[in-house]
MDTraj code that builds the backbone (N, CA, C; nanometers):
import mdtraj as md
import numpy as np

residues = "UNK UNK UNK UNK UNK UNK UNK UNK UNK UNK UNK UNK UNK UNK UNK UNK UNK UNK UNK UNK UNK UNK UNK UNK UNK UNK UNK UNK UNK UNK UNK UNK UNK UNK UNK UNK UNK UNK UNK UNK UNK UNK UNK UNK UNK UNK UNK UNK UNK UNK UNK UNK UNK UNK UNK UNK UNK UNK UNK UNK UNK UNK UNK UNK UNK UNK UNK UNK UNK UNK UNK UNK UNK UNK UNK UNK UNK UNK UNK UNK UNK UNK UNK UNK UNK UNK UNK UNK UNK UNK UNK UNK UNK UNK UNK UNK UNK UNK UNK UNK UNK UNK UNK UNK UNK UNK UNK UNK UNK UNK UNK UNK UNK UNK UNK UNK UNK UNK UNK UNK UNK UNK UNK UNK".split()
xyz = np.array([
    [-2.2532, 18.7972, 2.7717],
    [-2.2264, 18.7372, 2.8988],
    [-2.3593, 18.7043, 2.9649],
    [-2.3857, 18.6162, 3.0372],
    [-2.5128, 18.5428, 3.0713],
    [-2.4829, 18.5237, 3.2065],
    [-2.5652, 18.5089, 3.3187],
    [-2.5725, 18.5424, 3.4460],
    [-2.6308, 18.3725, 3.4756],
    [-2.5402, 18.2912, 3.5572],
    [-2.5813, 18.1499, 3.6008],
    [-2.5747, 18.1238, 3.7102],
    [-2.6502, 18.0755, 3.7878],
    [-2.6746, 18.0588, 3.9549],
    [-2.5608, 17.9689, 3.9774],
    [-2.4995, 17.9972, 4.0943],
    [-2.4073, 17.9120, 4.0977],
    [-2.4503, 17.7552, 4.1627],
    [-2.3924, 17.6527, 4.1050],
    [-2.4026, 17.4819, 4.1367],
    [-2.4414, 17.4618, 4.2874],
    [-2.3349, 17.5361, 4.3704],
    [-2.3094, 17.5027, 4.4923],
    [-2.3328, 17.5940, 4.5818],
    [-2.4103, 17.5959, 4.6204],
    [-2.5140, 17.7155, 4.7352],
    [-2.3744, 17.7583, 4.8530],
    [-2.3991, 17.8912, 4.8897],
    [-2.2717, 17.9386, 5.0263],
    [-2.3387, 17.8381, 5.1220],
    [-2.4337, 17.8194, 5.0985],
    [-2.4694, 17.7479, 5.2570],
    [-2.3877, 17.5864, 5.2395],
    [-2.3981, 17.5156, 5.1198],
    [-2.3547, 17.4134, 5.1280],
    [-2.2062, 17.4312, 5.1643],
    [-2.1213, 17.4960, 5.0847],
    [-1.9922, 17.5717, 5.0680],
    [-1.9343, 17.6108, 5.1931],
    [-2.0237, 17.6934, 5.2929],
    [-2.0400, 17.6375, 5.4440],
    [-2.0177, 17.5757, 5.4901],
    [-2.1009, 17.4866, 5.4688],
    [-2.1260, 17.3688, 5.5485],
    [-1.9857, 17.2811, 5.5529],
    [-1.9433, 17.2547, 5.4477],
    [-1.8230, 17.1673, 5.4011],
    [-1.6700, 17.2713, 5.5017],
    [-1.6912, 17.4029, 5.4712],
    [-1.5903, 17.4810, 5.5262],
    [-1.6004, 17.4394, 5.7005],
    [-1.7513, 17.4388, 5.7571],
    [-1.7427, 17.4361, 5.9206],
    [-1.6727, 17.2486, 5.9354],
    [-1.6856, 17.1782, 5.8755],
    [-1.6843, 17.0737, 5.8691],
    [-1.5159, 17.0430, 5.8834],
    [-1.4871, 17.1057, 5.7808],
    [-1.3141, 17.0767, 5.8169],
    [-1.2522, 17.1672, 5.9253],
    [-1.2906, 17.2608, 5.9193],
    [-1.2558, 17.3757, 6.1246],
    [-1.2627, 17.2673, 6.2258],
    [-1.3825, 17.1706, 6.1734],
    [-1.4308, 17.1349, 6.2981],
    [-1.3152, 16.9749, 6.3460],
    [-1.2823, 16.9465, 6.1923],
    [-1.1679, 16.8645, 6.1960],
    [-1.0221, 16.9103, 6.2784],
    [-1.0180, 17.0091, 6.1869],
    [-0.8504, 17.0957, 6.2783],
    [-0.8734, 17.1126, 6.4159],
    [-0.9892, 17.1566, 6.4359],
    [-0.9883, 17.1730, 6.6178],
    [-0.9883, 17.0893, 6.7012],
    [-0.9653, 16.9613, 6.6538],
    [-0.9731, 16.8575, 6.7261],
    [-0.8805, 16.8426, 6.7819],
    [-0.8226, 16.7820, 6.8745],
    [-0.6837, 16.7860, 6.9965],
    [-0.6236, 16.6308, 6.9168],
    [-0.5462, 16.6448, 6.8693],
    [-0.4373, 16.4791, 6.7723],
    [-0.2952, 16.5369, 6.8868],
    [-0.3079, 16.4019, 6.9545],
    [-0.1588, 16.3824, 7.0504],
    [-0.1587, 16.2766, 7.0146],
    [-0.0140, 16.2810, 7.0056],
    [0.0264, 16.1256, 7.0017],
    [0.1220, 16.0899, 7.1575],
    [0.1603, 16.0142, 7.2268],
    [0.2343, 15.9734, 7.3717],
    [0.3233, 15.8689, 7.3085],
    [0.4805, 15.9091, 7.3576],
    [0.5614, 15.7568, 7.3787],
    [0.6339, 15.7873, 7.5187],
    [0.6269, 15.7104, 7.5710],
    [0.7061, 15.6974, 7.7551],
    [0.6272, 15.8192, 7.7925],
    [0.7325, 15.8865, 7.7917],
    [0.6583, 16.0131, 7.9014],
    [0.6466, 16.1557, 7.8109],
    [0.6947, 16.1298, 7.6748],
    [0.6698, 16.2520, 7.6278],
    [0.5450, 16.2463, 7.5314],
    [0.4768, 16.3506, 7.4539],
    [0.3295, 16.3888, 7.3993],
    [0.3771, 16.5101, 7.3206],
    [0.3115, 16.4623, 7.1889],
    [0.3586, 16.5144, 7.0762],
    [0.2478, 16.5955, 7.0179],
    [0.1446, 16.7364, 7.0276],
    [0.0567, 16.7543, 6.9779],
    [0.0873, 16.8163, 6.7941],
    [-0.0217, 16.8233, 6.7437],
    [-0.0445, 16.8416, 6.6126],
    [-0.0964, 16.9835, 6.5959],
    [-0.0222, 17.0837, 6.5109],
    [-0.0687, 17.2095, 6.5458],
    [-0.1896, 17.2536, 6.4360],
    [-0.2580, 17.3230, 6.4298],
    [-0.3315, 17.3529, 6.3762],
    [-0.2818, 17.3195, 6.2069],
    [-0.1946, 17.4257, 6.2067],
    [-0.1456, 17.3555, 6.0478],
    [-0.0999, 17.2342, 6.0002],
    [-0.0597, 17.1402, 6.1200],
    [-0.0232, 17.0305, 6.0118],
    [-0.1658, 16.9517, 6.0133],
    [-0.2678, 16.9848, 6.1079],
    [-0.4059, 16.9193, 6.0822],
    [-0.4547, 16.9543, 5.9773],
    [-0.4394, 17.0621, 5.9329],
    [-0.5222, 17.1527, 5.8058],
    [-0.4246, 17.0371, 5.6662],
    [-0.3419, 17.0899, 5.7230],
    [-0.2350, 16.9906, 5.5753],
    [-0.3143, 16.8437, 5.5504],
    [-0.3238, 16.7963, 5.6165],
    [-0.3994, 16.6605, 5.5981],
    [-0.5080, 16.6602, 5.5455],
    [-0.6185, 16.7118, 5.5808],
    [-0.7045, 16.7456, 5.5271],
    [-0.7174, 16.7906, 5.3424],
    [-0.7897, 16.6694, 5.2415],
    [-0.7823, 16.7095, 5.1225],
    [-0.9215, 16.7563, 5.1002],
    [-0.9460, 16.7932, 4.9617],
    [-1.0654, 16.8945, 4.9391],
    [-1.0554, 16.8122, 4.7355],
    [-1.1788, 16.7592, 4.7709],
    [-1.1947, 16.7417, 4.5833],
    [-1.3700, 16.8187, 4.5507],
    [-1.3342, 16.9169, 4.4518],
    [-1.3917, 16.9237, 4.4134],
    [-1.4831, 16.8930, 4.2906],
    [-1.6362, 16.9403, 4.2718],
    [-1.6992, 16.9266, 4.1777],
    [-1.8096, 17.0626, 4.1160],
    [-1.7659, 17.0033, 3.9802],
    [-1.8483, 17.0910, 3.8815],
    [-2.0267, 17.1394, 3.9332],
    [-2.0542, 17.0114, 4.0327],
    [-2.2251, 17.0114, 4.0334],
    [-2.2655, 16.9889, 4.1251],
    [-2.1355, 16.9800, 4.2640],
    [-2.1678, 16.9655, 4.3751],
    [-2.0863, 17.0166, 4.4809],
    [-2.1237, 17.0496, 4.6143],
    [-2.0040, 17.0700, 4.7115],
    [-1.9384, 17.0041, 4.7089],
    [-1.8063, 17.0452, 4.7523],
    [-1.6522, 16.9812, 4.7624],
    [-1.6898, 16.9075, 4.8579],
    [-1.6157, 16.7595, 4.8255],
    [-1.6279, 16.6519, 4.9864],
    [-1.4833, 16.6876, 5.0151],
    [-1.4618, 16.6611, 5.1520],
    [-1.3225, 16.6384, 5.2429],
    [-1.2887, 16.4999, 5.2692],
    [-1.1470, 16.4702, 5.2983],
    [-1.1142, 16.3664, 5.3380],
    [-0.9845, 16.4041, 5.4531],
    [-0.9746, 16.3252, 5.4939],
    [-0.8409, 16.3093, 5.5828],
    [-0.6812, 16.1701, 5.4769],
    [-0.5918, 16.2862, 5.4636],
    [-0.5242, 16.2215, 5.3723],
    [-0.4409, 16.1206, 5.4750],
    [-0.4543, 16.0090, 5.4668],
    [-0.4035, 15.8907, 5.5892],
    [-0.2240, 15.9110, 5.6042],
    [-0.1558, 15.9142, 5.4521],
    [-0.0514, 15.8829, 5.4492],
    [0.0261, 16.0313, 5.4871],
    [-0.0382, 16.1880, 5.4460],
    [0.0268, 16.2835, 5.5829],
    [0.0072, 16.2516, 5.7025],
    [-0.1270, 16.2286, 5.7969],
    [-0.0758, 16.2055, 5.9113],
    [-0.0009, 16.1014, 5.9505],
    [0.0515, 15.9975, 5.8901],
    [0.1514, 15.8804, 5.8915],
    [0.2855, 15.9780, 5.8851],
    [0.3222, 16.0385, 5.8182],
    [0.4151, 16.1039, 5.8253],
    [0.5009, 16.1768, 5.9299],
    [0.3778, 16.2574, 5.9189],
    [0.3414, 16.3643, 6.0863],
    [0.4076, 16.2593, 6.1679],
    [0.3119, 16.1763, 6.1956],
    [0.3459, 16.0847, 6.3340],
    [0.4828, 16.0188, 6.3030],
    [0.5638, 15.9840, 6.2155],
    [0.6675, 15.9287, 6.1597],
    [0.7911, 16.0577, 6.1898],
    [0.7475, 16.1720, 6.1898],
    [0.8588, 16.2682, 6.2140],
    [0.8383, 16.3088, 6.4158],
    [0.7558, 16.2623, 6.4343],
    [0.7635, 16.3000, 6.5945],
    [0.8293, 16.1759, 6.6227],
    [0.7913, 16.0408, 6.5952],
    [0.8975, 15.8961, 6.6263],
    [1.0752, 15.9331, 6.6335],
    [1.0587, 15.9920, 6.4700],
    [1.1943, 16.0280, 6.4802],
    [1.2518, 16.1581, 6.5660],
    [1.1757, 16.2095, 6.6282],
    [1.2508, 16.3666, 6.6934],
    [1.2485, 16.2722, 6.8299],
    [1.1925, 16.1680, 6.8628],
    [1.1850, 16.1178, 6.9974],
    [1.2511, 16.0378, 7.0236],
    [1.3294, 15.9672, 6.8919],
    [1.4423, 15.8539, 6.8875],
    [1.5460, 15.8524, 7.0082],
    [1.6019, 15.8186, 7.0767],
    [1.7156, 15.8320, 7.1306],
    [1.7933, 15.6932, 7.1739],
    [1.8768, 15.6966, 7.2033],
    [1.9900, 15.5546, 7.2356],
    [1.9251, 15.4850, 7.3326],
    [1.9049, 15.3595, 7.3189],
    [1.8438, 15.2408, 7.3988],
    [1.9341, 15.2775, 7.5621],
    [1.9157, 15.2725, 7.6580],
    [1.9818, 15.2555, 7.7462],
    [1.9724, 15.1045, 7.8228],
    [2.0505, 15.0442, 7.8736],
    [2.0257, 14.9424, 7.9721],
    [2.0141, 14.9912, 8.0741],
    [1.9184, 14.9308, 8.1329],
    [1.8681, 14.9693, 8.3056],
    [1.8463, 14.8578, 8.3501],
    [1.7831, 14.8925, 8.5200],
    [1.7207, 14.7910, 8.5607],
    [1.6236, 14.8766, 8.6478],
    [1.4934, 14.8941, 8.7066],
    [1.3722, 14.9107, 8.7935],
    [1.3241, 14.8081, 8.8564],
    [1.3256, 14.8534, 8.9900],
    [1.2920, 14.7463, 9.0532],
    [1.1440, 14.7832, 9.0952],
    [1.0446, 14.7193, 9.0962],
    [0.8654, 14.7512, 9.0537],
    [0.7812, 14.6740, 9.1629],
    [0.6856, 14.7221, 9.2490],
    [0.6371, 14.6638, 9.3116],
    [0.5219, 14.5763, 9.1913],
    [0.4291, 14.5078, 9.2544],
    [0.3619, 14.4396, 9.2073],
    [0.2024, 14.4985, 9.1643],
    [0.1974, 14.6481, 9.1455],
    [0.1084, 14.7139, 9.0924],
    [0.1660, 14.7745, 8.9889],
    [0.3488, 14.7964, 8.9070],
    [0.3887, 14.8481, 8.8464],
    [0.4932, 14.9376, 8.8891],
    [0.4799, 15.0565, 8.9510],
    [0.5153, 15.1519, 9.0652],
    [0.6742, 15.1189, 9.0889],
    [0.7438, 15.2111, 9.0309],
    [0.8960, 15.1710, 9.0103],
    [0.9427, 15.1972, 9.1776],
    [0.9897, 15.1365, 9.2613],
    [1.0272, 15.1212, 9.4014],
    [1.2000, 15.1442, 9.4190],
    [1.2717, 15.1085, 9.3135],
    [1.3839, 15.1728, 9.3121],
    [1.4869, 15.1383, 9.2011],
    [1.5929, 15.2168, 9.1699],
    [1.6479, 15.1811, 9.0275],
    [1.8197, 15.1824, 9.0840],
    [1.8676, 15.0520, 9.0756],
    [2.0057, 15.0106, 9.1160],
    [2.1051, 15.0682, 8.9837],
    [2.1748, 15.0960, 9.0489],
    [2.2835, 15.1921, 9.0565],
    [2.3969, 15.1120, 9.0011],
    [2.4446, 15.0378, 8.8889],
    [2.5510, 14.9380, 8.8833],
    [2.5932, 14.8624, 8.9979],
    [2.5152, 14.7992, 9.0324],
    [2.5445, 14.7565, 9.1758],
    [2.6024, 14.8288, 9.3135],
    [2.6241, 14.9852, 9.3078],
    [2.6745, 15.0478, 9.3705],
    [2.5539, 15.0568, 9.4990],
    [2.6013, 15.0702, 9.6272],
    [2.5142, 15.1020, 9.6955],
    [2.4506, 15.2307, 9.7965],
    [2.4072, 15.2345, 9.8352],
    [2.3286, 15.4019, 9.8953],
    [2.4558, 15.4411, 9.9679],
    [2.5647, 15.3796, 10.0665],
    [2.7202, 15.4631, 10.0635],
    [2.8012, 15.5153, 10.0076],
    [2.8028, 15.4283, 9.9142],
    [2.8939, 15.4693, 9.7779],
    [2.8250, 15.5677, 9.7244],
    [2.6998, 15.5884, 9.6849],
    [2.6756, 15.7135, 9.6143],
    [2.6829, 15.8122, 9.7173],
    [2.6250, 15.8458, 9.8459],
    [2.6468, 15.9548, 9.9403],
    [2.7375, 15.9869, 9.9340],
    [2.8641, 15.9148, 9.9096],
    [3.0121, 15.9157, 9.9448],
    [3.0240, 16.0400, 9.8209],
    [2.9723, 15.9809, 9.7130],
    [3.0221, 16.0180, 9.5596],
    [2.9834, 16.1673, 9.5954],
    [2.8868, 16.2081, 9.6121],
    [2.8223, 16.2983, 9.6738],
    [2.9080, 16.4364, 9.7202],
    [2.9507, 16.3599, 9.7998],
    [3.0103, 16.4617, 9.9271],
    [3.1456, 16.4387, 9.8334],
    [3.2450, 16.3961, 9.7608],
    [3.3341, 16.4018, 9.6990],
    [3.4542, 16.3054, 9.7711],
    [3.3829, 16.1853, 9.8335],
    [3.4978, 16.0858, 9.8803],
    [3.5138, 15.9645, 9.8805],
    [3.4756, 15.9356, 9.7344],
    [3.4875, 15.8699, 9.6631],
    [3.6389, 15.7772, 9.6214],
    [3.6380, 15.6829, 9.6340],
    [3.7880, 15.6047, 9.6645],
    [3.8727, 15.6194, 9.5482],
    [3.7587, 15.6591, 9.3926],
    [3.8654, 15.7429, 9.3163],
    [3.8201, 15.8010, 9.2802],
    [3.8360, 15.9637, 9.3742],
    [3.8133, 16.1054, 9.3421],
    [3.9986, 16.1056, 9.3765],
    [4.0177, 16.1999, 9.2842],
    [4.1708, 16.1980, 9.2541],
    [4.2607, 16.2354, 9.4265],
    [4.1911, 16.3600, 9.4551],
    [4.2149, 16.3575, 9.6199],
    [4.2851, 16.2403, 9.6956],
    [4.1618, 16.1123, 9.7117],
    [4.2461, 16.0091, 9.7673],
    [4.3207, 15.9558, 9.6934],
    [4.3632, 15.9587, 9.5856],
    [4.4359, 15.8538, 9.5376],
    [4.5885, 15.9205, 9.5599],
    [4.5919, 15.9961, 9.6034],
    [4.7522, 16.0483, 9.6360],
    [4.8046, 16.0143, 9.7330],
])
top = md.Topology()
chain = top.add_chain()
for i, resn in enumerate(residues, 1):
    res = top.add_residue(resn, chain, resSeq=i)
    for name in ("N", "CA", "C"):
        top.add_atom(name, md.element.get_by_symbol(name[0]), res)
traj = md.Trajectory(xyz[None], top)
């Protein structure tokens, strides 16, 4: 048995190890409307590939098509049924008020308080 220095120094071996930490610790949100989807430590690490070599430190990469995924399964947990609306928006954006099926600020108070022209009550 024969005693051989190893190829790849701890320091390089290191180096490559602080290198991908330094990847995972990075803050990956993704935003749609109003909700924000962060990336937890492990599925950052998952992405992250590692090839090694016989004669040199391992390089890293970021595997494109997991985090496509990732982001492809938060799309889908965020899916939900189109609604029709309407917002009514001043002219900086700033939603100013959102109509009611044409119903107006009586009719809903009314609805409110429970006197409503068909809450079963009146209809008797």
């Amino acid at each position: 048995m024969t005693n051989a220095d190893p190829k790849v120094s701890d320091d390089d071996a290191q180096k490559v190890a602080d290198k991908a930490n330094n990847w995972v610790s990075q803050d990956v949100t993704i935003t749609l409307d109003d909700d924000s989807y962060t990336a937890e430590d492990t599925d950052k690490a998952s992405w992250i590939t590692v090839t090694n070599s016989a004669d040199s430190a391992p390089t890293i990469a970021v595997d494109s098509a997991k985090v496509s995924q990732w982001v492809q399964a938060q799309a889908e947990e965020a899916k939900v049924d189109p609604v029709t609306g309407q917002r009514n928006v001043n002219a900086s954006g700033k939603v100013v008020s959102t109509p009611h099926g044409g119903q107006g600020r009586q009719d809903r108070q009314q609805r409110r308080r429970g006197r409503h022209l068909d809450h079963p009550v009146l209809r008797q």
